[in-house]
N, C-alpha and C positions, 0 to 999 in steps of 0.2 A: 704471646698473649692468646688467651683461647676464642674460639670463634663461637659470641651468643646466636647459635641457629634461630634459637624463638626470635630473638629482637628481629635478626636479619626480614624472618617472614612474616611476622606481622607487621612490620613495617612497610614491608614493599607492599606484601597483599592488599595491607589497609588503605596504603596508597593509592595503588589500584584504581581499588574500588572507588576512592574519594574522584579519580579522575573519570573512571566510565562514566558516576551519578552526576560527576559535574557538567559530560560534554552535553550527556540525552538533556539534561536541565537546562543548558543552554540554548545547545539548539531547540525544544521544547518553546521557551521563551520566545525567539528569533521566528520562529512559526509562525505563533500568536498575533503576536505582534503586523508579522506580515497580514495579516489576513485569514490564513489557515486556507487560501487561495490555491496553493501550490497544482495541484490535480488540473483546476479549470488551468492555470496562467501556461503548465506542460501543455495539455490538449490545443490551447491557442495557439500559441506560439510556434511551436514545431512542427513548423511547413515543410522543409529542407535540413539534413545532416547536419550542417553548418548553424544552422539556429538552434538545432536538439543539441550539440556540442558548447554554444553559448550561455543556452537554459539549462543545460546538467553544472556547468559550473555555478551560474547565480542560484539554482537548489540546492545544491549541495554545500556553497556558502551559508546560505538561510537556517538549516540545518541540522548545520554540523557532522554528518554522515552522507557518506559516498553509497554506503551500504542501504541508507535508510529513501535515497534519489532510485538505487537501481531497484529498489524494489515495490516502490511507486509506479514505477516505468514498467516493472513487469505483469502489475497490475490494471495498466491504462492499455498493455497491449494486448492484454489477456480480454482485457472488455471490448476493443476494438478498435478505444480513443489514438492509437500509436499504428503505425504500420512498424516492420523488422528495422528496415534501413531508418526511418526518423530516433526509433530506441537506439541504436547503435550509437547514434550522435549524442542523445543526451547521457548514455552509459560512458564514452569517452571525455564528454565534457563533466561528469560525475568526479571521475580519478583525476583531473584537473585540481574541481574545485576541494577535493580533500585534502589538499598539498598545503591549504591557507592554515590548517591547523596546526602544523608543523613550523610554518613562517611565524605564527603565535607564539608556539613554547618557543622557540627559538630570540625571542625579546629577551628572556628570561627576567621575568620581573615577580619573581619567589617571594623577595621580601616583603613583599608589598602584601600578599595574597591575604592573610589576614585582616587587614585594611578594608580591602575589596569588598570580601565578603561581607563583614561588619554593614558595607554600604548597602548591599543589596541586598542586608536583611531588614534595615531602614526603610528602603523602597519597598519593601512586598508585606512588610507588616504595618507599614503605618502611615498608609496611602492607602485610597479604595477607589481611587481610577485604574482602571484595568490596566490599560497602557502603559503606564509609569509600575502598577507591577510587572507586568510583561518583561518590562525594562529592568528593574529591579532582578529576575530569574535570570536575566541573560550576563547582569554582573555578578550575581551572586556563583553561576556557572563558572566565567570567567577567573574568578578570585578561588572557586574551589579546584580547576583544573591545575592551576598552576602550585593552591599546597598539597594537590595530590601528587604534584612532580616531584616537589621538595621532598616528601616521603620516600616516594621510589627510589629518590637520588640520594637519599640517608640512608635506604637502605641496603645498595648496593655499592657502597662506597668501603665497606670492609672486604669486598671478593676482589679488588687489586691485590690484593697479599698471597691469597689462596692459590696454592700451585696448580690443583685443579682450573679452574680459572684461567692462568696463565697457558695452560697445556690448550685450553680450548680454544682462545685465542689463536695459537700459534696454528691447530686444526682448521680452523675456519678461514683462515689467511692460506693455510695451502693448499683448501680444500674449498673452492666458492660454492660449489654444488652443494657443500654440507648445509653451508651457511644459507641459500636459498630454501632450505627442506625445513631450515630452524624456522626463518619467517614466517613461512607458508604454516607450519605446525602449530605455531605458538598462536598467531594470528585466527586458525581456524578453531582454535580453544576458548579464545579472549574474542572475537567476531567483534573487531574493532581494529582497523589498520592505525586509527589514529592513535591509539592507546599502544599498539606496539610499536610505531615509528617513534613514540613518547621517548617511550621503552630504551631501543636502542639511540635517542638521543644520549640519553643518559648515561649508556653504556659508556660512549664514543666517548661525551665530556670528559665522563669518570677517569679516561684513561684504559678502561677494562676491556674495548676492542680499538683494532686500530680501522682505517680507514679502508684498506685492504677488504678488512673482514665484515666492514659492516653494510657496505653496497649491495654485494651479495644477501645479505638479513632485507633489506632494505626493496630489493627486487621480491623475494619472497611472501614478505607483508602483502604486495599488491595481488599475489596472487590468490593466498589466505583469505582476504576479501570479500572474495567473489564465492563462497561457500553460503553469504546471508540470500544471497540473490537465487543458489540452489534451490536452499532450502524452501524460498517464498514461490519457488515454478514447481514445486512438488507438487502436485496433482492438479495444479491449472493444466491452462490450455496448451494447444501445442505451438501456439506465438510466445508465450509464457518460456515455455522452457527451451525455445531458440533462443529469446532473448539472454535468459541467463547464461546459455552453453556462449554465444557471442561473449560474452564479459571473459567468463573464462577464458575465451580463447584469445581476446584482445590482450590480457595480462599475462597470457602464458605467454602467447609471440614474443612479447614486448622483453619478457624476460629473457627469452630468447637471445634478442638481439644485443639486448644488452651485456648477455656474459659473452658472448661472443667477442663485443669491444669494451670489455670489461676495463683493457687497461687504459686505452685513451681516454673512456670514461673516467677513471679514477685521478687518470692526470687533468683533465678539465676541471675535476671540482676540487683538485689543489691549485690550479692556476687560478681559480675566479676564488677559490678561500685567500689566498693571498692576496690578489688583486683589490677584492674588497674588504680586506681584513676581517674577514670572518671570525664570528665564535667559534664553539666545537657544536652546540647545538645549532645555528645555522647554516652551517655546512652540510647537515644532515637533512636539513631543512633546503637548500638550494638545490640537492642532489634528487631528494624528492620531486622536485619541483620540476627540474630538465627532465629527469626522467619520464616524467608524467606527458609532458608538453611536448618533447621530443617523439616518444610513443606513439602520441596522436596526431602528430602531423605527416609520420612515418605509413602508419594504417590510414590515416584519411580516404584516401584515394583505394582504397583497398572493402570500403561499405558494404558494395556491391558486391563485391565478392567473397566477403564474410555469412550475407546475406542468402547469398546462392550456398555456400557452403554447408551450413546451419542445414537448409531446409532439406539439402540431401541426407546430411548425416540424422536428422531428424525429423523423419517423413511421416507422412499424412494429413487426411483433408482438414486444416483446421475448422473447428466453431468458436466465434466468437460472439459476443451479444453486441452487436453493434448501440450503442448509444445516442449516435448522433440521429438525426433524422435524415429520410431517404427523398421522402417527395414533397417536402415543403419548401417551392418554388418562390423566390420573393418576386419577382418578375409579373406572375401572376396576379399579385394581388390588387395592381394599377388597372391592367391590361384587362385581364378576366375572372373576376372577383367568385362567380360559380364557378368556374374551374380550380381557383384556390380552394373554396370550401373542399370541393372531391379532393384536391388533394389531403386537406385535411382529414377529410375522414378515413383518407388512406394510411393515415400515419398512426389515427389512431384504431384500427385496426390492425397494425400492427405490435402499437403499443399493447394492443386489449388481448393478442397472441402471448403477448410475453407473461402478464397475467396469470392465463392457462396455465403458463409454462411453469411458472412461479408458484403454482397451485400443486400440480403436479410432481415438481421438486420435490416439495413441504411433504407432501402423502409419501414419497421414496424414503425420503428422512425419516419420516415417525415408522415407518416398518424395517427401513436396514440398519438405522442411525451410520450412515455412514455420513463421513463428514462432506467427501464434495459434491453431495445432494444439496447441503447448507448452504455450503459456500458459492454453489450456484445460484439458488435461490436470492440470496442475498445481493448476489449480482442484478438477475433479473432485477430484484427491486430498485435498485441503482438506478437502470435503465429507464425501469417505467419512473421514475421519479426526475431522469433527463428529461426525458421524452416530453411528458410533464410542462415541464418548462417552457421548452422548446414550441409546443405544440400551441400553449396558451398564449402566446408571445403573439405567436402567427394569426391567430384567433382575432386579438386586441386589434393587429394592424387592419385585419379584413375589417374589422368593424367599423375602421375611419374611411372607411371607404361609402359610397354612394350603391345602395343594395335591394334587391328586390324583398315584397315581404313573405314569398316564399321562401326566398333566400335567407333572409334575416331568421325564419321558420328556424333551417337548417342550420344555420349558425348557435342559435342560441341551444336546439338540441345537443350541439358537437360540444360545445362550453362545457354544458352539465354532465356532460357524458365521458369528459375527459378525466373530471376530480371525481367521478364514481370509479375509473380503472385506478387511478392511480391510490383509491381509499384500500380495493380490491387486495394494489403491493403491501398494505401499509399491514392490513389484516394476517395476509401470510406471513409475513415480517414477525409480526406478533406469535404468531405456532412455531417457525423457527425459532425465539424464544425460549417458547415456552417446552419445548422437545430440549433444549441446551441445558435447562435447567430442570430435568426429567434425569439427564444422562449425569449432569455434574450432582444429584443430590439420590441419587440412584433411587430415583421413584416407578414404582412397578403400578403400570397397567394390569389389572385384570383383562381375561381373552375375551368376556362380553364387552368391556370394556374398547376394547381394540374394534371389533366385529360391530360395534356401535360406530367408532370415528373412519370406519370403513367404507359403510354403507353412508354415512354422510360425507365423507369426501368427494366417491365417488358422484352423486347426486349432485352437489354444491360446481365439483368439475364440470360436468354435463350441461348441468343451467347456463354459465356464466358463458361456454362456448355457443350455447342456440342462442344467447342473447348477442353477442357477437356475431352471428349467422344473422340476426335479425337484424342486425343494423345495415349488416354487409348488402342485404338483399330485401332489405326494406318491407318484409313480410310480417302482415299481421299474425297471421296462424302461429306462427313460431316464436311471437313477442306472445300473445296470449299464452303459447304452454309454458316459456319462464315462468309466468305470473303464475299459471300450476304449477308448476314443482316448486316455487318461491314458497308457496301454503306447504308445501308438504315438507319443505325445508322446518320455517316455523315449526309444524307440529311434531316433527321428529326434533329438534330443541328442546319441545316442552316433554315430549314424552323420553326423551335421554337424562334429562334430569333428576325427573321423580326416577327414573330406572338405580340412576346413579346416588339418588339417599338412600332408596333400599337397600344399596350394598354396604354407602356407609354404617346404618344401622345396623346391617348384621355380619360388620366385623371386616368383609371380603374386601373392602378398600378401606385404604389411609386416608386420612384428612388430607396429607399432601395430593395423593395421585386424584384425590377428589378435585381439589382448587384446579388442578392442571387440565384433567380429562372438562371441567365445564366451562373453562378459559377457552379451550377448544371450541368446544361446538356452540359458543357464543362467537366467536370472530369466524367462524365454518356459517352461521346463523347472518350475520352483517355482510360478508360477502355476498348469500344469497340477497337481502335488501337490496344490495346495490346492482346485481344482476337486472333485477325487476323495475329497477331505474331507469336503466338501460331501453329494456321493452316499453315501460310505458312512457317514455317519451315518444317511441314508435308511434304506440296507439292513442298520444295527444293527450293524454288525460296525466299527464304529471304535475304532482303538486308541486 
């Protein structure tokens, strides 16, 4: 009987695919649902290894990607919320919690999968409580992952006959290094361990690898993996890309170890397949599962020294933006209520730095367009938008307290003064933007153009930092020249405009790079506002 290639690949392919859209949908759902929490519930939680190893499994359950935990984590270290050794734990407790997806197909409940779906199309279209769709995506995920398997596993169910096939088989069984290169390769093409551990369920059920051959696939997956977590430490920070190089190295060892005891391994997951009369797909599934758990009990004690490794193989002085706050004392605020304020205003002059900093970014970006001008930028805004929080939190508690009305003075300046920094992020936020969509619709500045949002950058930079100098040091002089250059801000607004219809009427700019270029020096214009917000609450006369 001849072998239909098409059917073969569009079937698996389609499958596939039906199983990637399924898991991102599910776990999507599972998110929502949670809260969309995950970032703060990491950052709290992960005091100690042992609790990052707890909370990378309950993320990674949440989910549905191991890839999608480490690269959260490379992002909370990158910002400052994670220290190496706390990433480590929730990176190991990551490859844990991806093993439950595995124990899933492993139900195998195919026929049903239709059903499923039907259901959780019920829920998401004909319900308008969020929740209950939330719930609805996570069944409908659920019911498509599993007829994405049924595909796969129709589709691969004519390659037992194929001698090819059978030769690979036999290759892979006497060759486990092949077999580890196949996981690893296939897995870094599909960036999705759970989708090829599917994969080789399938295989294994089918008859089409033996158990020999498929441990080895099965080690390899894990290290496949750890390719999403590269990719997201590319041009972060240098905590960023130890953490990824950690991952890597925790799934290489692991792999390590394991082909080493490759055979006693193999005889263990036929003694417990027997034992607990196992399927064929959860065998695949329990061998994931040891392996995973094993791995990490094996390196546990080993953090530290992962930790030290990393930083040598990957030197230099890290920057991070720390998020959390440095000098807000809760102690203080029973004890010494004006010494809480100073604190405060320490924090927010640090927050009101990051601003600057933010400011800065944005003007690197619109002249180099490089990306991790952006991507920092966007960070800082994060921060000041922590900070934020944190800051006004601290603020409320001083208030319930018993306070001088000088003090009280001081307090309610810092109040006002804290949602004008963080209006400051929200502004550059806005040119980062608006420069994304400059670069993605390829809109060309004119060089007056440019030579215009230069000269106001720079000016807009200058103000916001004396206004910050003037709170730091309480100076009228230097809150008064905000409020000059705040006028000269406005007037070069008003006069970049008229500048900028003269150009559209005679031809030299687009209507797009028009909307862009005065989107600009209107949020370049509001920053300044808020600069002078700043000063005149120095000089008492804020409305």
């Amino acid at each position: 009987m001849e072998t239909n290639w098409q059917e073969i690949l569009f079937t698996f392919f389609g499958g596939l695919g039906i199983f990637l859209f399924s898991i991102k949908y599910m776990g999507d759902g599972l998110q929502k649902a949670a809260g969309n929490r995950l970032r703060s519930i990491l950052d709290r939680f992960t005091t100690n290894p042992f609790m990052g190893v707890l909370l990378g499994i309950v993320v990674t359950v949440l989910i549905q990607s191991s890839s999608g935990t480490t690269v959260i984590v490379v992002g909370l270290v990158s910002a400052g919320f994670l220290t190496l050794r706390q990433a480590i734990g929730v990176i190991m407790g990551a490859n844990i919690g991806t093993t439950v997806t595995a124990f899933i197909i492993g139900l195998d409940v195919g026929e049903y999968a239709l059903p499923i779906m039907a259901l959780g199309a019920v829920l998401i279209f004909f319900f308008k409580k969020h929740s209950i769709q939330n719930f609805g995506e996570v069944v409908f995920g659920f019911g498509g992952l599993f007829f994405g398997l049924e595909l796969m596993s129709d589709g691969m169910k004519p390659l037992r006959e194929l001698p090819a096939f059978i030769d690979m088989t036999i290759n892979l069984s006497d060759l486990p290094i092949l077999g580890v290169a196949v996981g690893t390769i296939f897995t870094l093409v599909v960036q999705s361990s759970s989708a090829t551990v599917a994969i080789l369920q399938g295989l294994y059920a089918e008859g089409i690898l033996d158990l020999n051959a498929s441990l080895p696939v099965l080690f390899g997956d894990n290290i496949g993996t750890t390719i999403t977590a590269v990719l997201a430490s590319l041009g972060a920070s240098i905590a960023a890309r130890r953490a990824a190089a950690v991952h890597v190295l925790f799934n290489v060892v692991g792999t390590i170890i394991f082909m080493i005891l490759l055979m006693p391994f193999t005889a263990y997951v036929e003694w417990i397949s027997g034992l607990l009369n196992l399927e064929e797909k959860m065998q695949i599934a329990f061998a994931h599962g040891s392996f995973n758990v094993a791995n990490t009990i094996i390196q546990f004690p080993l953090i530290g020294a992962w930790a030290y490794l990393v930083t040598k193989f990957i030197p230099g002085e890290d920057v991070t933006i720390e998020y959390n706050p440095k000098h807000l004392d809760v102690h203080f605020i029973e004890t010494s209520p004006t010494i809480a304020i100073g604190q405060a205003k320490e924090e927010i002059l640090r927050m009101g730095n990051y601003a600057v900093q933010g400011l800065q970014e944005t003007y690197e970006y619109l002249k180099t367009k490089n990306r991790k001008n952006a991507e920092m930028g966007n960070q800082l805004e994060q921060a000041i938008n922590s900070l934020d929080q944190k800051i006004t939190e601290y603020l409320v508690m001083i208030s319930a307290e018993s306070i001088s009305s000088a003090d009280s003075l001081r307090h309610t300046m810092l109040m006002e003064t804290v949602r004008d920094i963080e209006r400051v992020g929200d502004h550059f936020e806005n040119i980062i933007e608006l420069i994304d969509y400059q670069e993605e619709n390829k809109v060309k500045l004119t060089a007056e153009a440019m030579e215009d949002l230069t000269e106001m950058f720079t000016l807009t930079i200058e103000t916001v930092q004396k206004a910050l100098t003037a709170l730091d040091t309480s100076s009228l002089d230097l809150a008064r020249e905000v409020a000059e250059q705040e006028d000269l801000i406005d007037k070069m607004e008003r006069k970049f405009r008229k500048k900028h219809i003269l150009r559209v009427n005679e031809g030299a700019c687009s209507a797009q790079a028009g909307i862009v270029f005065v989107d600009m020096v209107s949020n370049l214009e509001r920053v300044g506002d808020h600069a002078v917000n700043i000063a005149e609450s120095i000089l008492g006369r804020r409305s």
